[in-house]
C-alpha positions in Angstrom: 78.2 17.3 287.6 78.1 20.7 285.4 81.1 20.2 282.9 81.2 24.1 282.7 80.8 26.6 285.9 77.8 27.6 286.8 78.1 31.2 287.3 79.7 31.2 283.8 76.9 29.5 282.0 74.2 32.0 283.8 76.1 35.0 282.0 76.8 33.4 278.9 74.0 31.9 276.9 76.6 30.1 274.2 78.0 28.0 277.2 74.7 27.4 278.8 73.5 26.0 275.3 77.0 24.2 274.9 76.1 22.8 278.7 73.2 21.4 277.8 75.0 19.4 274.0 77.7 18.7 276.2 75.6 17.1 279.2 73.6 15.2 276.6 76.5 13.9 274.8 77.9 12.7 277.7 75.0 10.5 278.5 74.8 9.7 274.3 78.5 7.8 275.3 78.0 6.5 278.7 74.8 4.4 277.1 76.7 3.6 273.6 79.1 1.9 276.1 76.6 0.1 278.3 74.6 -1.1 275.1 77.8 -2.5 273.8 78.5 -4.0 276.5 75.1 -5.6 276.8 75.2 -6.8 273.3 78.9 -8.4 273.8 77.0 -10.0 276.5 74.3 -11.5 275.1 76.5 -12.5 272.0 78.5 -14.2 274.1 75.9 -15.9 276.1 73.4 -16.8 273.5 74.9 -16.2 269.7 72.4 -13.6 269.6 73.7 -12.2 266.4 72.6 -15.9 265.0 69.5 -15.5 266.8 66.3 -14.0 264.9 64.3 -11.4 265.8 61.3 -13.2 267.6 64.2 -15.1 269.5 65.6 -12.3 270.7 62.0 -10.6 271.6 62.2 -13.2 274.3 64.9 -12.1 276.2 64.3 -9.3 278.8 67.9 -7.9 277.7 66.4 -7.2 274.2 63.9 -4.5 275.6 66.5 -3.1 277.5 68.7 -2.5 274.1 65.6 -1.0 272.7 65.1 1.4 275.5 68.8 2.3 275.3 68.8 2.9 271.5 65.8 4.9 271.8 67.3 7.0 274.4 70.6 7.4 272.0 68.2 8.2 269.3 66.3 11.2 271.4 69.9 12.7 272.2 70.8 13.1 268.9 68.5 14.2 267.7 68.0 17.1 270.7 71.7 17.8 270.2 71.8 17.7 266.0 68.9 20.7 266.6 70.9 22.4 268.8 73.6 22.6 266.8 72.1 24.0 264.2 71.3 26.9 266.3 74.7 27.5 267.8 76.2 29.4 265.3 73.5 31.9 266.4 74.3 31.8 269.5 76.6 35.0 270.6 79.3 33.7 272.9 79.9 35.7 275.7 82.7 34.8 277.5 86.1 32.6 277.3 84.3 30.1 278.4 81.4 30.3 275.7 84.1 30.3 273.1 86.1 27.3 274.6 82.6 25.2 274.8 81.6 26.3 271.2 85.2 24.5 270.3 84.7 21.8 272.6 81.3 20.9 270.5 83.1 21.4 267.7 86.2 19.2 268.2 83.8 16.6 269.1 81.7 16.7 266.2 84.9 16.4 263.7 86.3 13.9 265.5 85.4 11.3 262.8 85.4 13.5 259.8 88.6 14.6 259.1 91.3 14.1 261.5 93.6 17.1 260.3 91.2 19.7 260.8 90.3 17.9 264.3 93.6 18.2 265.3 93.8 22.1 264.0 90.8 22.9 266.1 92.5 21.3 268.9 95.1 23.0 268.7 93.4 26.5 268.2 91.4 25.6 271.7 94.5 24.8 273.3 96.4 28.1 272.2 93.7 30.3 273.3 93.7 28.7 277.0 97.0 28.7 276.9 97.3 32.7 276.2 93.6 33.3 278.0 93.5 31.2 280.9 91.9 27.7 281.7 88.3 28.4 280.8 
């Protein structure tokens, strides 16, 4: 499912690009979550953390985890080159814009939670006074 609208990515390059981040990011968590989880697993199973690495090459789950990282790996590195070329990237709509934050907001989630929250609240403020986009 397109996180942005369609007809609004077609006319607006910045939310087509911020589509695509925003798409593979998406997929970057739902994996971080279902490696976890398979690693809780096999912890729990098997004290695979006590286990060394040609133990663990003999459990089918242990190619899985390496397919997963691998996966992880490829989508950020996609998305860490497509960032650098967003600033480039002429917005061309509210919705542009409000993707462009959205990335943004999600990339300083960790860093520094005060200037999170003031990008949040700058994306908020212009929907607010613009419109959902």
């Amino acid at each position: 499912m397109p996180l942005l609208p369609g007809a609004a990515r077609a006319a607006d390059p910045a939310a087509e690009a911020c589509q695509a981040w925003l798409a593979r990011d998406a997929e970057h968590e739902r994996l971080a979550v279902q490696w976890s989880r398979l690693e809780a697993r096999l912890h729990r199973e098997h004290n695979w953390m006590k286990l060394t690495r040609a133990q663990r090459r003999r459990f089918p789950e242990c190619r899985e985890l390496d397919d997963i990282d691998d996966r992880i790996e490829a989508l950020s590195d996609e998305n860490g080159a497509l960032l650098k070329t967003l600033p480039a990237i002429v917005a061309a709509s509210q919705i542009g814009i409000c993707a462009k934050l959205t990335i943004v907001i999600k990339e300083t989630k960790n860093d520094c939670e005060d200037v999170h929250s003031l990008i949040l609240s700058i994306l908020r403020d212009y929907r607010a006074l613009h419109g959902d986009a």
